[in-house]
DOMARKOL-364476 format. One record per residue (C-alpha): residue number from 1; y, x, z; chain. Coordinates in Angstrom, 1 decimal, padded with zeros to 4 digits. Layout:
N
[node NUM [Y X Z] A]
...
***
This chain:
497
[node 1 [077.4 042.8 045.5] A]
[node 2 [075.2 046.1 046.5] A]
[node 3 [077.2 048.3 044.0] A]
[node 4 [080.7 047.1 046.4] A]
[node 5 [078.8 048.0 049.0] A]
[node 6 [077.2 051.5 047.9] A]
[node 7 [081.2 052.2 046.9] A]
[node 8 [082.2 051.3 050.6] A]
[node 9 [079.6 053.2 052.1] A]
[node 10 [080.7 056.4 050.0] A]
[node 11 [083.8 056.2 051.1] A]
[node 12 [083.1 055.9 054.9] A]
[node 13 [081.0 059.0 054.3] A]
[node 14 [084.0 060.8 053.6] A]
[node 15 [086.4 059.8 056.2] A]
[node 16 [084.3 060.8 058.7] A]
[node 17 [084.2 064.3 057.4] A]
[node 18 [088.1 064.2 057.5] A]
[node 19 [088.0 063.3 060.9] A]
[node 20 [085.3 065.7 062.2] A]
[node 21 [088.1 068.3 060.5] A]
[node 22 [090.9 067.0 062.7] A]
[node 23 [088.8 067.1 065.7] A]
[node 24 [088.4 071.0 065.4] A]
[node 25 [092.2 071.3 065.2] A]
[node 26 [092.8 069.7 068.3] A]
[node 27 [090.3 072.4 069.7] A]
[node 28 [092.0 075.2 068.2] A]
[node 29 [095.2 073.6 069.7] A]
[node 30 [093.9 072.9 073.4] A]
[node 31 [092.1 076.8 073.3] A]
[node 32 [095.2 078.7 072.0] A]
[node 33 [097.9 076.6 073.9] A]
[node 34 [098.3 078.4 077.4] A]
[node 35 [098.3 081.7 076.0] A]
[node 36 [101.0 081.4 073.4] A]
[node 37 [104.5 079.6 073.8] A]
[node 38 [105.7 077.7 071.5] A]
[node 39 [108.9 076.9 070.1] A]
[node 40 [110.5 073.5 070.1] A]
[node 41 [109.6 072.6 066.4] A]
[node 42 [106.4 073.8 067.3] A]
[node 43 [106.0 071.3 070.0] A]
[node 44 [107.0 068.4 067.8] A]
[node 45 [104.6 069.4 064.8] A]
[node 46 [102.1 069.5 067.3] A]
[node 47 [103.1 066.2 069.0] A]
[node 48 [103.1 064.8 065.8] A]
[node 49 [099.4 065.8 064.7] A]
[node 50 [098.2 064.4 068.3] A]
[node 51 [099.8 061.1 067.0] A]
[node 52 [097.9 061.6 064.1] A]
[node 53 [094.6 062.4 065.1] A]
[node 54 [095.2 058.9 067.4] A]
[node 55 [095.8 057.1 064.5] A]
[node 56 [092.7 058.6 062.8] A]
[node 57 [090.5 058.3 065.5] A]
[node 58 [091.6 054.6 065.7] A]
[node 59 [090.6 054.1 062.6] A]
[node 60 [087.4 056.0 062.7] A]
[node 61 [086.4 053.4 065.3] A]
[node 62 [087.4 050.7 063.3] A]
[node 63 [085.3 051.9 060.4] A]
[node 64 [082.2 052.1 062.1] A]
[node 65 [081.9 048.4 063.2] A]
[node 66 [081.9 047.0 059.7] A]
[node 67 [079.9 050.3 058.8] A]
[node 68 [077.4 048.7 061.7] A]
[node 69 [077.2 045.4 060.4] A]
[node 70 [076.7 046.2 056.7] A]
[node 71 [073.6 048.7 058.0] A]
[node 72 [072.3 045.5 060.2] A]
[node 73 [073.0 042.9 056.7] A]
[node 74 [071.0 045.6 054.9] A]
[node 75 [068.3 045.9 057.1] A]
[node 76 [067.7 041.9 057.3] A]
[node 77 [068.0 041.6 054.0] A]
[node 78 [065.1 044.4 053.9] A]
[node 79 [063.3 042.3 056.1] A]
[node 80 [062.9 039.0 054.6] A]
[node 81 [062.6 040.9 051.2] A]
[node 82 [059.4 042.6 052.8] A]
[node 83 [058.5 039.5 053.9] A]
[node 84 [058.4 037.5 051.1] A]
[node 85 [056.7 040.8 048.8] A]
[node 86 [054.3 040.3 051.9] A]
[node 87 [053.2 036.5 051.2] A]
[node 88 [053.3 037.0 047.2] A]
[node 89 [050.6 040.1 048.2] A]
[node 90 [048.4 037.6 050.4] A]
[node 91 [048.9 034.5 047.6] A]
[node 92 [047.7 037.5 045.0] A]
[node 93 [044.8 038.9 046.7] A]
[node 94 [043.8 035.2 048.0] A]
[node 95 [043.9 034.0 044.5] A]
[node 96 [041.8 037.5 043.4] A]
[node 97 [039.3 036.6 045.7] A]
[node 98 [038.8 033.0 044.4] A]
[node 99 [038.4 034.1 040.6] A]
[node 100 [035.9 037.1 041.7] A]
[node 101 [034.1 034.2 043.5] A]
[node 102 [034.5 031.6 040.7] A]
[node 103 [033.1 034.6 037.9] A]
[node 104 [030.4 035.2 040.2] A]
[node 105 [029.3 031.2 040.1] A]
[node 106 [029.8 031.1 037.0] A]
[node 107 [027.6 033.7 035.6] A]
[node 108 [025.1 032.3 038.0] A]
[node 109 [025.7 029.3 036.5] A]
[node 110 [025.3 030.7 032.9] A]
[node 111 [022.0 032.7 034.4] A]
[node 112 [020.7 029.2 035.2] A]
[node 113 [022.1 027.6 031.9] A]
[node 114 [019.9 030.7 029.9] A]
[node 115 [016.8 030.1 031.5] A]
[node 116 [017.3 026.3 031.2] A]
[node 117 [017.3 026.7 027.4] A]
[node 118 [014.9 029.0 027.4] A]
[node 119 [012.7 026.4 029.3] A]
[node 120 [014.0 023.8 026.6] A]
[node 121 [013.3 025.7 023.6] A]
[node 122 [009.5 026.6 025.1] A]
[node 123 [009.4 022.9 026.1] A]
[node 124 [010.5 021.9 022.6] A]
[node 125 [008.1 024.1 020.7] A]
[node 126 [005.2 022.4 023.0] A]
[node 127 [006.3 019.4 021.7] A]
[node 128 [007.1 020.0 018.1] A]
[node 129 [003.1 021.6 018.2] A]
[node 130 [001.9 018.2 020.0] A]
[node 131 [003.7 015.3 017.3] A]
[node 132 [002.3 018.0 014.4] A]
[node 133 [-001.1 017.3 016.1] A]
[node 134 [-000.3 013.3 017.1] A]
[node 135 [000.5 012.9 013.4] A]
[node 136 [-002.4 014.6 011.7] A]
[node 137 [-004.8 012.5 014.5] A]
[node 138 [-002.7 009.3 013.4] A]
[node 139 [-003.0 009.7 009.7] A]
[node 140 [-006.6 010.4 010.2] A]
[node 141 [-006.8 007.4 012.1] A]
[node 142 [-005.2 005.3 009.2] A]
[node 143 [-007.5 006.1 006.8] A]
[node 144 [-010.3 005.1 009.1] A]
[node 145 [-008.6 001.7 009.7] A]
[node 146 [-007.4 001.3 006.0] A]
[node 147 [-011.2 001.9 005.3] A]
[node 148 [-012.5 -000.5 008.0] A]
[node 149 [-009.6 -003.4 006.8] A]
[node 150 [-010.3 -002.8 003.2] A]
[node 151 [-014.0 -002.5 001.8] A]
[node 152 [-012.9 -003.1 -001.6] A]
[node 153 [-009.9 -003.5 -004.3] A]
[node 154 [-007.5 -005.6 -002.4] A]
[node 155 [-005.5 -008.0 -004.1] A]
[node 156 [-002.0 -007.0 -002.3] A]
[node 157 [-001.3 -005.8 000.9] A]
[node 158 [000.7 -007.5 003.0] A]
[node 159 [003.8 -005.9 005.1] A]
[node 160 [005.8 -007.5 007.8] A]
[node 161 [009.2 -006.4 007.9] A]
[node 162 [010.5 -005.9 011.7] A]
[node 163 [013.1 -004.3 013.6] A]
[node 164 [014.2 -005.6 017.1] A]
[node 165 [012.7 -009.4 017.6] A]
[node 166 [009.2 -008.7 019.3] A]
[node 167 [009.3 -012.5 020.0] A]
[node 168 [009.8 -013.8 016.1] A]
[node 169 [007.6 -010.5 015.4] A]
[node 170 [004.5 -012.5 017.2] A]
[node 171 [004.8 -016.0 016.0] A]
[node 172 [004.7 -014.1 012.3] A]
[node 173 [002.1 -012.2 013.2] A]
[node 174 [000.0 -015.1 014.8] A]
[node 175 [001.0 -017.6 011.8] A]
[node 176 [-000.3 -014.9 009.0] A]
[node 177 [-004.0 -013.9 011.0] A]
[node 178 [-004.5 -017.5 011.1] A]
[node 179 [-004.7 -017.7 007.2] A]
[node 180 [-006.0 -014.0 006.7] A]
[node 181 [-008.5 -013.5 009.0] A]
[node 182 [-011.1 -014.9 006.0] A]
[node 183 [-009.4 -012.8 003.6] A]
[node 184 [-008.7 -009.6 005.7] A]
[node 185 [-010.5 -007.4 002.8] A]
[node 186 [-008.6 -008.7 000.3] A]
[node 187 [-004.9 -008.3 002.6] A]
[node 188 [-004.7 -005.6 004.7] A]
[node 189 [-002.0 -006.4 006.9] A]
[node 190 [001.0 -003.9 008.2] A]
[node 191 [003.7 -004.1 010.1] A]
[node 192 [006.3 -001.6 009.3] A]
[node 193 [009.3 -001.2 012.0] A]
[node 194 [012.9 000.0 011.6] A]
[node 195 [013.5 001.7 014.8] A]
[node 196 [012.4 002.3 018.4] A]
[node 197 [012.2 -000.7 019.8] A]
[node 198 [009.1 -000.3 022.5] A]
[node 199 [008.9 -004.4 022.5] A]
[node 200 [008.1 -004.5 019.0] A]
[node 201 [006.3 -001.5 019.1] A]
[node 202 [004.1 -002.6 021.7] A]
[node 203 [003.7 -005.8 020.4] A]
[node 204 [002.5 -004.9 017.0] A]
[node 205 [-000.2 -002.1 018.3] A]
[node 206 [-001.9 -004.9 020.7] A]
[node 207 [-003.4 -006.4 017.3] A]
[node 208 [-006.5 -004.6 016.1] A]
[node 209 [-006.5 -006.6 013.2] A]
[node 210 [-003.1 -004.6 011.2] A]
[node 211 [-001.9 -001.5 010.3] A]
[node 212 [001.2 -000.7 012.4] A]
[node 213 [003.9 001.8 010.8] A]
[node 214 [007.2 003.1 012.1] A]
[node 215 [010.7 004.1 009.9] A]
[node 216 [012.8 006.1 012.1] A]
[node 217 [016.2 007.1 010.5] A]
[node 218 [019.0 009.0 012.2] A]
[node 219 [021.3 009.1 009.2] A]
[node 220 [024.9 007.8 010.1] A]
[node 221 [025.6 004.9 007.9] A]
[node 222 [028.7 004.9 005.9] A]
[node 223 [029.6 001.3 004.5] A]
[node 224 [031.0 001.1 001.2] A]
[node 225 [033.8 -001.5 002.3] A]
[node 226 [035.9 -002.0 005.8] A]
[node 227 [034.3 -004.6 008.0] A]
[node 228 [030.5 -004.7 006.4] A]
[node 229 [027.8 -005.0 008.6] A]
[node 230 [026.0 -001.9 008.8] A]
[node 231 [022.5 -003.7 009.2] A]
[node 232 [022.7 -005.1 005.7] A]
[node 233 [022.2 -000.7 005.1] A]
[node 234 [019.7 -000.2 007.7] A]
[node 235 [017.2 -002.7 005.7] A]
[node 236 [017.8 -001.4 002.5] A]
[node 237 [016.5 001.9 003.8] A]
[node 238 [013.9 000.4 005.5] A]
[node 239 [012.1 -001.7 002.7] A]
[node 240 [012.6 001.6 000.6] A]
[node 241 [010.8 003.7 002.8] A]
[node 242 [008.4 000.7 003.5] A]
[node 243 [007.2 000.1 000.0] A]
[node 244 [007.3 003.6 -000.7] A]
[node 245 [005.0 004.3 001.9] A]
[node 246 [002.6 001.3 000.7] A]
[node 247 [003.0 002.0 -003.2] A]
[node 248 [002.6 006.2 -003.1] A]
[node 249 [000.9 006.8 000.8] A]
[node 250 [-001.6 004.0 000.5] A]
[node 251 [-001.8 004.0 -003.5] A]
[node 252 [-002.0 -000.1 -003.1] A]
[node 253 [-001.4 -001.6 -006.7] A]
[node 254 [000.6 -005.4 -005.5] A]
[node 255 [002.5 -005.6 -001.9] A]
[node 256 [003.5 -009.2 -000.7] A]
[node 257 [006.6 -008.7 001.6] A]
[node 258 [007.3 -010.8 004.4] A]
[node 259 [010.0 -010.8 007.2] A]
[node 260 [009.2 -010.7 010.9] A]
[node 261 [010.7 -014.8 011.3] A]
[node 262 [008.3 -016.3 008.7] A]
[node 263 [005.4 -018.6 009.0] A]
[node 264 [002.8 -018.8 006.1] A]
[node 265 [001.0 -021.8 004.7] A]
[node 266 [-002.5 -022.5 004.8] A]
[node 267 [-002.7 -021.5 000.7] A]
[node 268 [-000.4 -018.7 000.8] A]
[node 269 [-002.8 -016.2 000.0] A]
[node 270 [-004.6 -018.6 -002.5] A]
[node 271 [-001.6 -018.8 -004.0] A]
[node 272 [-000.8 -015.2 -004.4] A]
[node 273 [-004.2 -014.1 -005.8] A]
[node 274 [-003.4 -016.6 -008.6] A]
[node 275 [000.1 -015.5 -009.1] A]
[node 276 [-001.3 -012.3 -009.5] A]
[node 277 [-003.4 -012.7 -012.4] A]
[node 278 [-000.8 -014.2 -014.1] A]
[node 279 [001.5 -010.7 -012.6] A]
[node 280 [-000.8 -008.4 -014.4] A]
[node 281 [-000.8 -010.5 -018.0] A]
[node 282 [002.4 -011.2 -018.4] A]
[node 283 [005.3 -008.6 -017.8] A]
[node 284 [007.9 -010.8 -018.1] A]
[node 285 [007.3 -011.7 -014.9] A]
[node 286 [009.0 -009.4 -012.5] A]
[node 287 [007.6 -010.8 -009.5] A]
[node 288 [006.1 -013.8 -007.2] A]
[node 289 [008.0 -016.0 -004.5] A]
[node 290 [006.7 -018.2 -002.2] A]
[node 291 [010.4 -019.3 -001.7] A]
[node 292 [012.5 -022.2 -002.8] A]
[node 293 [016.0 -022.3 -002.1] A]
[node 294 [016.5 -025.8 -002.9] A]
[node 295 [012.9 -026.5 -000.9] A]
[node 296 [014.3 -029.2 001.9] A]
[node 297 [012.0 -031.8 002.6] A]
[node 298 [014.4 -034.2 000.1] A]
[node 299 [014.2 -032.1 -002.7] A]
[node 300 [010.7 -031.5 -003.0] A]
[node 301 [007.4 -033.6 -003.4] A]
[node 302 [004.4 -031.9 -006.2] A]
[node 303 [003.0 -028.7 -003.4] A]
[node 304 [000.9 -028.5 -007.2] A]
[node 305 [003.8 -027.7 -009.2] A]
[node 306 [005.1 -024.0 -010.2] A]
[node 307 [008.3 -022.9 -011.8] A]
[node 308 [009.9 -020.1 -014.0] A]
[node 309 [013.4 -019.1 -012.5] A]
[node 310 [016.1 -016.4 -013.6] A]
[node 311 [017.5 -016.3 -010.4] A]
[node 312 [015.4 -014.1 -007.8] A]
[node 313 [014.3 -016.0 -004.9] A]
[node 314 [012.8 -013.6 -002.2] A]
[node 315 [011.7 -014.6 001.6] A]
[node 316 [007.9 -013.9 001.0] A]
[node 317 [007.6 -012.1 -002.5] A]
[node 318 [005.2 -010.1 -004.4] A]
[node 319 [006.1 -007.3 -006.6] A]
[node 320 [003.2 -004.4 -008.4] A]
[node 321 [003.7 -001.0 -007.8] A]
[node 322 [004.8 -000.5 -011.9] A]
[node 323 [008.0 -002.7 -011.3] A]
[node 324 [008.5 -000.5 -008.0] A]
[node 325 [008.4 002.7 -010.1] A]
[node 326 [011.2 001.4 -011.4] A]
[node 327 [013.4 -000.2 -008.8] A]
[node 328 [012.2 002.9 -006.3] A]
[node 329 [014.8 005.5 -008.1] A]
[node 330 [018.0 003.7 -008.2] A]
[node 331 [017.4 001.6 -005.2] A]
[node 332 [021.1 000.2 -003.6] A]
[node 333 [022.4 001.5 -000.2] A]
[node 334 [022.5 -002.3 000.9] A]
[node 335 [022.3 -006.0 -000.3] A]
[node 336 [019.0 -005.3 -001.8] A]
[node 337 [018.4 -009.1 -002.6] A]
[node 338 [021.6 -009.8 -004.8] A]
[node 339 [021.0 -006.3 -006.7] A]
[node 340 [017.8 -008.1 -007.8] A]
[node 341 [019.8 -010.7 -009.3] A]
[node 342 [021.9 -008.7 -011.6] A]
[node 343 [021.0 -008.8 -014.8] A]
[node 344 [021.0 -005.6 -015.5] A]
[node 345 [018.2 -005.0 -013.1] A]
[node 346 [016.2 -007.8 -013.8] A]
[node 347 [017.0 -007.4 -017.7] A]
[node 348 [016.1 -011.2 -018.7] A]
[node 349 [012.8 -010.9 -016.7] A]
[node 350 [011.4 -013.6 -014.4] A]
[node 351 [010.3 -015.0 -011.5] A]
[node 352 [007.6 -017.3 -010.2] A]
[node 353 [008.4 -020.3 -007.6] A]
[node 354 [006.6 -023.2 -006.0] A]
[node 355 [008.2 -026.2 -005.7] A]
[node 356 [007.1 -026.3 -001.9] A]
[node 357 [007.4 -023.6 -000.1] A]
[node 358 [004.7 -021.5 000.6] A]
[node 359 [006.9 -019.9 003.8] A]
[node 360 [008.9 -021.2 006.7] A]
[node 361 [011.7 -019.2 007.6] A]
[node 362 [012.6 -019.8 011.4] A]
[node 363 [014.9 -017.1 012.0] A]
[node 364 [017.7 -018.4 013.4] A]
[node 365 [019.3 -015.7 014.7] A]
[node 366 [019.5 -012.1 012.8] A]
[node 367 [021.2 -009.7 010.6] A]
[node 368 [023.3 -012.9 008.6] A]
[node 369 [024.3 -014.2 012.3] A]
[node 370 [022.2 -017.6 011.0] A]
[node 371 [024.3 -018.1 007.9] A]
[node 372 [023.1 -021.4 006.4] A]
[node 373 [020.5 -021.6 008.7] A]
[node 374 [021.1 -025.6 010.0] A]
[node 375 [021.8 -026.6 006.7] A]
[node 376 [019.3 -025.0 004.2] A]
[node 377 [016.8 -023.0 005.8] A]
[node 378 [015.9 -025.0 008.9] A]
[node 379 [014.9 -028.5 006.8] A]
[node 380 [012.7 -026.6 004.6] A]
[node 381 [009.2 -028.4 003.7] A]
[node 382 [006.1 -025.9 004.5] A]
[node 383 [003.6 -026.8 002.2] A]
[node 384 [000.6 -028.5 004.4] A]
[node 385 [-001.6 -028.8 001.9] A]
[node 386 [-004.6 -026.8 000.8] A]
[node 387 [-004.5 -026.3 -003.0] A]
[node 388 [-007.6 -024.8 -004.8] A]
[node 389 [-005.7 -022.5 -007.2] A]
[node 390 [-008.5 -021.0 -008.2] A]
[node 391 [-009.5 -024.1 -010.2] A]
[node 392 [-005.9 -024.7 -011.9] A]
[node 393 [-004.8 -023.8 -014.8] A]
[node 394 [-001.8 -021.6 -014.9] A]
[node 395 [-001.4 -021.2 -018.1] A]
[node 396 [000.9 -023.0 -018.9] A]
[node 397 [003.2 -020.7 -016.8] A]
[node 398 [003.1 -017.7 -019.4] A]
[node 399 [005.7 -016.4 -021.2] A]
[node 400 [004.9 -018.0 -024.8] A]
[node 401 [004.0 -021.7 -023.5] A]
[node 402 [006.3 -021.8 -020.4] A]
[node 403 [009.7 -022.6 -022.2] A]
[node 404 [008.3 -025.0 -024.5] A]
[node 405 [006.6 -026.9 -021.5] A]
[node 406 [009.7 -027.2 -019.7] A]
[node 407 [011.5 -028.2 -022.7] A]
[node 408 [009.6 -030.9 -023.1] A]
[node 409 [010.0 -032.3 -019.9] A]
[node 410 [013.6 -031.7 -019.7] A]
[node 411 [014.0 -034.1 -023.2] A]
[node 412 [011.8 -036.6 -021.7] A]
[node 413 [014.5 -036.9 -018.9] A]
[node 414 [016.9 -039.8 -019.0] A]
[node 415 [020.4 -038.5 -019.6] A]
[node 416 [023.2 -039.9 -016.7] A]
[node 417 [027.2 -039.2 -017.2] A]
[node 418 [029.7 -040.2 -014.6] A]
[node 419 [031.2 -039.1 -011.4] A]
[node 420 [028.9 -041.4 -009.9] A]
[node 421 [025.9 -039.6 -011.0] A]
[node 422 [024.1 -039.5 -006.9] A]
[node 423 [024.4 -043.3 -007.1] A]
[node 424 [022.9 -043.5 -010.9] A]
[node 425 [020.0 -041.0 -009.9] A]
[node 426 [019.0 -043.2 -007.2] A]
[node 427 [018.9 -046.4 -009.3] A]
[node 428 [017.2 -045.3 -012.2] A]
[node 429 [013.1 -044.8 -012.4] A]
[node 430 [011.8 -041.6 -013.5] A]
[node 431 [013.2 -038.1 -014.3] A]
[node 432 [017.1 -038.0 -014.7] A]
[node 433 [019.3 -035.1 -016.6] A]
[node 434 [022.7 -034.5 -015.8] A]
[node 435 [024.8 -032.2 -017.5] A]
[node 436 [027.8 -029.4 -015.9] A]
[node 437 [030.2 -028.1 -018.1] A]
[node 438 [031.1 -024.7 -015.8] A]
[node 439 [030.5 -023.6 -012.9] A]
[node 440 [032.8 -025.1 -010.8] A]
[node 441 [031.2 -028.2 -012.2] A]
[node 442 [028.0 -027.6 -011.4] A]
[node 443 [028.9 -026.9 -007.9] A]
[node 444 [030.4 -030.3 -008.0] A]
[node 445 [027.7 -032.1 -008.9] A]
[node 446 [025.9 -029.8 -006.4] A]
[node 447 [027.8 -030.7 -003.4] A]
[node 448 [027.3 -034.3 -004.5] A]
[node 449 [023.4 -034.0 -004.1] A]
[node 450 [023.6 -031.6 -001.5] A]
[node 451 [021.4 -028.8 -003.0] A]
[node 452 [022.6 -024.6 -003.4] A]
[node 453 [026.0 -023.9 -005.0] A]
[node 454 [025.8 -021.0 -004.9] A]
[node 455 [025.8 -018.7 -008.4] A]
[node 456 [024.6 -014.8 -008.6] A]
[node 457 [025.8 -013.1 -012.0] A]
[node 458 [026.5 -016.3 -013.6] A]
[node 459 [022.7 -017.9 -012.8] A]
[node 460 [022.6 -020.8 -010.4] A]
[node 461 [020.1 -020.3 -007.4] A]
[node 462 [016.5 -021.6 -008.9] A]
[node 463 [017.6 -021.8 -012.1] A]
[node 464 [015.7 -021.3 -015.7] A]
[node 465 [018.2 -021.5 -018.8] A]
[node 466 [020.6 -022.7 -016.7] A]
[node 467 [018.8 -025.9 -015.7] A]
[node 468 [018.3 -026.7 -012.0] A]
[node 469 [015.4 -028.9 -011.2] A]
[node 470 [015.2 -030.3 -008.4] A]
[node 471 [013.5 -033.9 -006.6] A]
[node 472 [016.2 -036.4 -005.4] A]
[node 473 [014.5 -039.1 -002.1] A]
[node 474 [011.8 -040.2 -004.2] A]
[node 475 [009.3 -038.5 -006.5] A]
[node 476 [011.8 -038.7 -009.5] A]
[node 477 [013.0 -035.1 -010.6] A]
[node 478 [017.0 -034.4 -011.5] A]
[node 479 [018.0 -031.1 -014.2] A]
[node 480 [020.9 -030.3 -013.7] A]
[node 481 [021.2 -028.9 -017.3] A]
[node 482 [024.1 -026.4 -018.4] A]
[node 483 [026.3 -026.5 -021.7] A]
[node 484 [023.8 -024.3 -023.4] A]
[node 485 [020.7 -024.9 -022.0] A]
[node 486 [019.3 -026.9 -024.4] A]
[node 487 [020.1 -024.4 -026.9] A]
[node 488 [018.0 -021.5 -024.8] A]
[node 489 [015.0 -024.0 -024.2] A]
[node 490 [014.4 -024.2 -028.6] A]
[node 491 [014.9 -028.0 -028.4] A]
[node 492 [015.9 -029.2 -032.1] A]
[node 493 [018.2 -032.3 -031.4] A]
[node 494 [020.0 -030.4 -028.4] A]
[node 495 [023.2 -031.7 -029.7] A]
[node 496 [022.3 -035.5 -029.7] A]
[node 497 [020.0 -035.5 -026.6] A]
***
């Protein structure tokens, strides 16, 4: 469009220089005229020039009005071009002005942010000098207490396990000072918490008469399977940093573990100093529970009688610090419980159980969401009465007496067959056995009863040789006795008994 209009424009420019020549002819003509005649073809070529230069002129005129109009197009068009080159300037210094003003808050911003972490890092290093001085003043303060709690060797010490539940954290607490205030010496008691909880915190510090210790962990945990609980990890960590603290801090020789929703009974700690006698002879035991699993009130009766068991029972246990030298290095990111009852970690060692249980376990609600809690956990019989286990003999409980001694009482019992074996236990006086062919079997005959299915590593819960002893409503005793148990217990007539 502007190049067909440059090309008209060039054109005009040169018409208008052919006219301006015709115009000085007429001049010449009009001057020279009077003086001069002319002829008659003179006169017409003249005449004819005048009707030439009419024409031209004619069109000169005509030339100039669209000449006019293109100029006045041209300058509009200049016009709103300026224009609009006129807002685009304003827009560009406008927006100019708003980044040199957002730089400048933002380096002010980035002064304040410098001298914020330079107040931080001072701040930090305050604080990083104070918790160096708060931790020498606290272990200080620990050997003092340890000193004041312990005036001699203790038998064990005694750790609560807690996390989050400051309310079950003080009916433990008040349930175990009842029974240890007498024995303090003997059980220094801690509390050892996973986590921050100020509830718990607060609530274990009010008590003058334990140790209070804290395991803070911020390592992400990474289950080993989709869907796992990560809490199941959180406690492994925890008693491993726990009973590392109590075997190699404290240098304690026996530590009795118990869980923040326990109660204790009034022998517990009888119990344990006796179990640990028998700990220290015979290292085919691996360690001392106060825990039955098959301990509801119509299971048990004898709060006398102990037991050998392959299967590890936990909730209140004792363990010595040369068994923890060895569990310590390969200890599992989670379950901790069930990797005790692999074989290969126990390695055909053994474990000492009451028939009543020396603990109550009232937690309800926790980390297994209060699996089995109605059915197996909350009718469990806490032993009530006060047994001088200082005067019994435990013998019978080592190593090279205990199989024979259950033996025998295992043949003594009377032999029942039948799918109605419940019905035949109840009818007949004395001690019954029954035999299971396989584990489904034996859960069978467990449902039947009512006492733990369950099976870890191919050993039934409680079990020694693969007999499961247990008492059914009366004082009467049922062994539920496996297809080679016999075998394992030495007896000589297995086969016909």
């Amino acid at each position: 469009m502007w190049q067909g209009l440059i090309g008209w424009l060039v054109w005009v420019h040169r018409n208008i220089g052919k006219l301006k020549l015709q115009g000085e002819y007429r001049e010449r003509y009009r001057k020279i005229k009077p003086s001069y005649g002319a002829s008659e073809s003179d006169e017409e070529l003249i005449n004819n020039r005048k009707a030439g230069m009419g024409r031209t002129g004619c069109d000169y005129r005509c030339l100039l009005i669209p000449a006019a109009l293109a100029f006045f197009y041209i300058q509009m068009r200049l016009f709103v071009t300026q224009s609009e080159y006129e807002g685009r300037l304003a827009a560009a210094i406008e927006s100019e002005s708003h980044c040199t003003s957002q730089s400048r808050l933002l380096i002010d911003q980035i002064s304040t942010q410098q001298g914020t972490i330079v107040s931080l890092r001072d701040q930090n290093k305050r604080q990083s000098e104070e918790c160096t001085q708060l931790k020498a003043l606290l272990e200080d303060l620990e050997r003092k207490g340890l000193k004041k709690l312990v005036d001699k060797v203790p038998v064990a010490a005694v750790v609560i396990m807690a996390c989050n539940r400051a309310d079950y954290l003080e009916r433990t607490i008040e349930s175990v000072l009842k029974y240890q205030s007498s024995v303090a010496s003997k059980y220094p008691l801690f509390v050892s918490q996973d986590g921050t909880d100020p509830n718990v915190r607060g609530k274990a510090m009010s008590y003058d008469q334990l140790m209070y210790i804290q395991h803070l962990d911020s390592k992400p945990v990474h289950t080993e399977r989709p869907g796992e609980l990560i809490a199941y990890y959180k406690i492994a960590r925890h008693y491993k940093w726990a009973m590392d603290q109590l075997f190699y801090k404290h240098n304690f020789s026996r530590v009795i573990i118990l869980e923040d929703d326990m109660e204790i009974a009034p022998d517990f700690f009888d119990y344990f100093e006796a179990a640990a006698a028998l700990l220290d002879k015979d290292k085919s035991i691996m360690a001392v529970s106060s825990w039955n699993d098959n301990g509801q009130k119509q299971f048990v009766h004898d709060p006398y009688e102990l037991y050998r068991s392959d299967f590890f029972p936990g909730l209140g246990w004792m363990l010595t610090k040369s068994i923890w030298d060895e569990l310590s290095p390969k200890w599992p990111k989670a379950y901790w419980d069930d990797w005790m009852r692999l074989k290969e970690n126990h390695k055909g060692r053994h474990f000492l159980r009451p028939e009543v249980c020396r603990t109550y376990n009232f937690g309800e609600h926790g980390s297994s969401l209060g699996q089995f809690f109605q059915q197996y956990l909350q009718p469990i019989k806490l032993n009530n009465v006060k047994v001088d286990w200082k005067s019994r003999d435990l013998s019978y409980l080592m190593r090279d007496k205990y199989t024979k001694h259950f033996a025998d009482i295992v043949r003594k019992a009377k032999p029942i067959q039948g799918t109605d074996a419940v019905l035949k236990a109840y009818n007949i006086e004395g001690d019954v056995r029954i035999q299971y062919k396989d584990q489904p079997d034996f859960e069978r005959i467990a449902r039947q009863f009512g006492i733990f299915e369950e099976w870890k590593d191919g050993i039934p819960r409680t079990s020694f040789k693969g007999v499961v002893v247990f008492r059914y409503q009366t004082t009467r005793r049922v062994f539920l006795v496996g297809p080679d148990s016999l075998k394992q217990l030495g007896t000589k007539d297995a086969r016909n008994i």
